[in-house]
C-alpha positions as a Markdown table, in Angstrom:
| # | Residue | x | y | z |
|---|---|---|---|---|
| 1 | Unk | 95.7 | 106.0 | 114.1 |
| 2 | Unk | 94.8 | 107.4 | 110.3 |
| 3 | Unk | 94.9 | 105.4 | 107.7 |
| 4 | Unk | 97.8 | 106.8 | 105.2 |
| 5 | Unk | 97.1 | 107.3 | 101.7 |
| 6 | Unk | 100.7 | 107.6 | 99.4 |
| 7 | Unk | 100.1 | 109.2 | 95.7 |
| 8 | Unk | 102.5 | 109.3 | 93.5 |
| 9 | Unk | 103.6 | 111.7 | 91.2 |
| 10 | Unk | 104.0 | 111.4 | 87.5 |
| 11 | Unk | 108.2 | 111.5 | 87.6 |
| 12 | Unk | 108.2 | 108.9 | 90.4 |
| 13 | Unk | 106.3 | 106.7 | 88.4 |
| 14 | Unk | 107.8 | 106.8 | 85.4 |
| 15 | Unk | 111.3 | 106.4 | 86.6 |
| 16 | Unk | 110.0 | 103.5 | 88.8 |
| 17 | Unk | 108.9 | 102.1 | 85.8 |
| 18 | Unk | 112.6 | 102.5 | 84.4 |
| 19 | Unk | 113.9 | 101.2 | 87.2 |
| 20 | Unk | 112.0 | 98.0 | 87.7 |
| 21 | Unk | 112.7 | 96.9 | 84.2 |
| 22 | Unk | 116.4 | 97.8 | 84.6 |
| 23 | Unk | 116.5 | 96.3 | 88.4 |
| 24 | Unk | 113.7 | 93.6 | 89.3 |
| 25 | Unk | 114.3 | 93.1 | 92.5 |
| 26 | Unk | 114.4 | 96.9 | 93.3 |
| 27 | Unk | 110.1 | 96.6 | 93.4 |
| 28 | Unk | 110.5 | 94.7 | 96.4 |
| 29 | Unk | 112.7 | 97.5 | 98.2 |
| 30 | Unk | 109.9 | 100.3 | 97.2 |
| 31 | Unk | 107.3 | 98.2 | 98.4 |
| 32 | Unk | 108.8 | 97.7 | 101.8 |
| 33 | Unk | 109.3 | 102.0 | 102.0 |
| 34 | Unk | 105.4 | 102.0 | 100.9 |
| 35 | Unk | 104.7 | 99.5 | 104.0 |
| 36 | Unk | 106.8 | 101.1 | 106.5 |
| 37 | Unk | 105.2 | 105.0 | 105.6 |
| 38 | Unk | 101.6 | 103.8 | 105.4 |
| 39 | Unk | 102.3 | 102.1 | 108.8 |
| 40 | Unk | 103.1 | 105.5 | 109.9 |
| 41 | Unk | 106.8 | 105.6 | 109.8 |
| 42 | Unk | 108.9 | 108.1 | 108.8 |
| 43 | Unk | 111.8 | 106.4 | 107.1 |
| 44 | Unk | 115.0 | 108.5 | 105.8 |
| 45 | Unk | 116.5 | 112.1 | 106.6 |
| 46 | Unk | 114.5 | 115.4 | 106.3 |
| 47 | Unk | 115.8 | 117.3 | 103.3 |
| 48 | Unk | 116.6 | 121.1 | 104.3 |
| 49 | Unk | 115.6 | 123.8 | 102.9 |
| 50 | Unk | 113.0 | 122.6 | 100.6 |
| 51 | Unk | 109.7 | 124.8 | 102.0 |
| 52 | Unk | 108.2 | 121.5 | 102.4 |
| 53 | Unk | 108.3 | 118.4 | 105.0 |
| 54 | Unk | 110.3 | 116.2 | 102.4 |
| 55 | Unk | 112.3 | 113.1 | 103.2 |
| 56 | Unk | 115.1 | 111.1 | 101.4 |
| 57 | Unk | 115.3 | 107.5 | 101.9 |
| 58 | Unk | 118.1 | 105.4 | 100.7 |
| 59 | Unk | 117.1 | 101.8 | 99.5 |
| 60 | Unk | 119.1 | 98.5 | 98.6 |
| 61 | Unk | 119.4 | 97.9 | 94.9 |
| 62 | Unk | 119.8 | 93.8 | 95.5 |
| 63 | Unk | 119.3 | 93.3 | 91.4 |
| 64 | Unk | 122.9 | 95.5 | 91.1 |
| 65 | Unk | 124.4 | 93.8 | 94.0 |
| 66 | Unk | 124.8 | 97.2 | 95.4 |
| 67 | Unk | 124.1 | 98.0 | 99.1 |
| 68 | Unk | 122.5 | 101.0 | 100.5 |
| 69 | Unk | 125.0 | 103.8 | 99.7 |
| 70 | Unk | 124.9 | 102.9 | 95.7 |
| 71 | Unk | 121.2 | 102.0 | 95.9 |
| 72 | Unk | 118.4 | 103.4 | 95.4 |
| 73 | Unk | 117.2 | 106.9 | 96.3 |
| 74 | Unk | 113.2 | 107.7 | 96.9 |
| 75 | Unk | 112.1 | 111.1 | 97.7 |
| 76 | Unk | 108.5 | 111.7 | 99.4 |
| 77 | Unk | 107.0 | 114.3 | 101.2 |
| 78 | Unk | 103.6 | 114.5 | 103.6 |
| 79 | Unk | 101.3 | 116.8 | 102.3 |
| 80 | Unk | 98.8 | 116.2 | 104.8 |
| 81 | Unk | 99.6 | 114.2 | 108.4 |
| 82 | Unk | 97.4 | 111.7 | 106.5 |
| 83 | Unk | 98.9 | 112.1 | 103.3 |
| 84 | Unk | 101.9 | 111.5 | 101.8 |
| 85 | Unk | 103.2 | 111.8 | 98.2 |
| 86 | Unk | 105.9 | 109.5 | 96.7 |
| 87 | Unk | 108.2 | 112.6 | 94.5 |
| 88 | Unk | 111.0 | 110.9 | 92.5 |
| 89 | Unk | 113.0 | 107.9 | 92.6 |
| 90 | Unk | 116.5 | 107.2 | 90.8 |
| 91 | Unk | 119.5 | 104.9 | 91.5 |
| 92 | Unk | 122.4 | 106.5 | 92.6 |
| 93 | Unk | 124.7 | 105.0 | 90.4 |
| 94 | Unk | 123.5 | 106.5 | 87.6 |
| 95 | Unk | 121.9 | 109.7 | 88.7 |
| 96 | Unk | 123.4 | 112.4 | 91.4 |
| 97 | Unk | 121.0 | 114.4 | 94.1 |
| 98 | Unk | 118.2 | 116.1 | 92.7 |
| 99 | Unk | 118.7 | 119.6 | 93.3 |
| 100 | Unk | 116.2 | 121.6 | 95.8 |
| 101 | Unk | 114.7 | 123.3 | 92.6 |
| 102 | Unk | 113.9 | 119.9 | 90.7 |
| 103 | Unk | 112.2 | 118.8 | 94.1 |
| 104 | Unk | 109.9 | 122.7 | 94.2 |
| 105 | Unk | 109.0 | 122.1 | 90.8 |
| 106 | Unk | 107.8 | 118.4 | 90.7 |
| 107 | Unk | 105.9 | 119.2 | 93.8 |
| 108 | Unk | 104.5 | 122.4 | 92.6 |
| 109 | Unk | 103.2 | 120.2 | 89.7 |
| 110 | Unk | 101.7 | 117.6 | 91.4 |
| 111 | Unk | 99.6 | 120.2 | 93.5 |
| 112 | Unk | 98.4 | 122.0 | 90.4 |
| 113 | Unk | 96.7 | 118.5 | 89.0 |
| 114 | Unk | 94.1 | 116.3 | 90.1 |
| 115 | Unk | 95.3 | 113.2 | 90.7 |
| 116 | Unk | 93.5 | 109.9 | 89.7 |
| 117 | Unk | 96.8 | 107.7 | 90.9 |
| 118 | Unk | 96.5 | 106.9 | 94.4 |
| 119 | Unk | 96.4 | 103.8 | 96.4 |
| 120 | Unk | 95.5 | 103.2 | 99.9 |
């Protein structure tokens, strides 16, 4: 099997960055999600209608005692079998879906940039 390498994009990091210091405990629930994809997994439910292979995966927010389904929300996509990119992440308690549009745009901008943030 390939070795999968996750990127992230800038909003993903920066509102995981928000998050963590808001929810501690949520760091452990996005590194479980970055285990179970670069293990080859394909955690979560396709998101239609996006013009891209782009997933949803709901997480449990254990620092707001909430469970999955007022948890967390990660959003990633594979750009390459080999490849995936980490798009946005936002608890659902404070934050609704991100639109189709929102999920175009930040993926149009990651593609247009070089990246220097990866991990393996």
């Amino acid at each position: 099997m390939n070795k999968i390498r996750i990127e992230f994009s800038n909003q993903f990091l920066k509102e995981l960055r928000r998050i963590v210091r808001k929810y501690p405990q949520a760091a452990n629930e996005v590194e479980g999600l970055l285990e179970q994809l670069k293990q080859g997994e394909r955690p979560g439910d396709k998101i239609p209608n996006v013009g891209y292979d782009v997933q949803k995966v709901r997480l449990k927010n254990p620092s707001a005692n909430r469970g999955k389904r007022g948890g967390l929300r990660a959003i990633y996509y594979f750009q390459r079998a080999e490849q995936i990119v980490m798009i946005a992440i936002y608890s659902k308690t404070e934050q609704e879906d991100i639109s189709i549009e929102v999920i175009r745009q930040i993926i149009d901008e990651y593609s247009s940039t070089s990246r220097p943030d990866k991990t393996e």
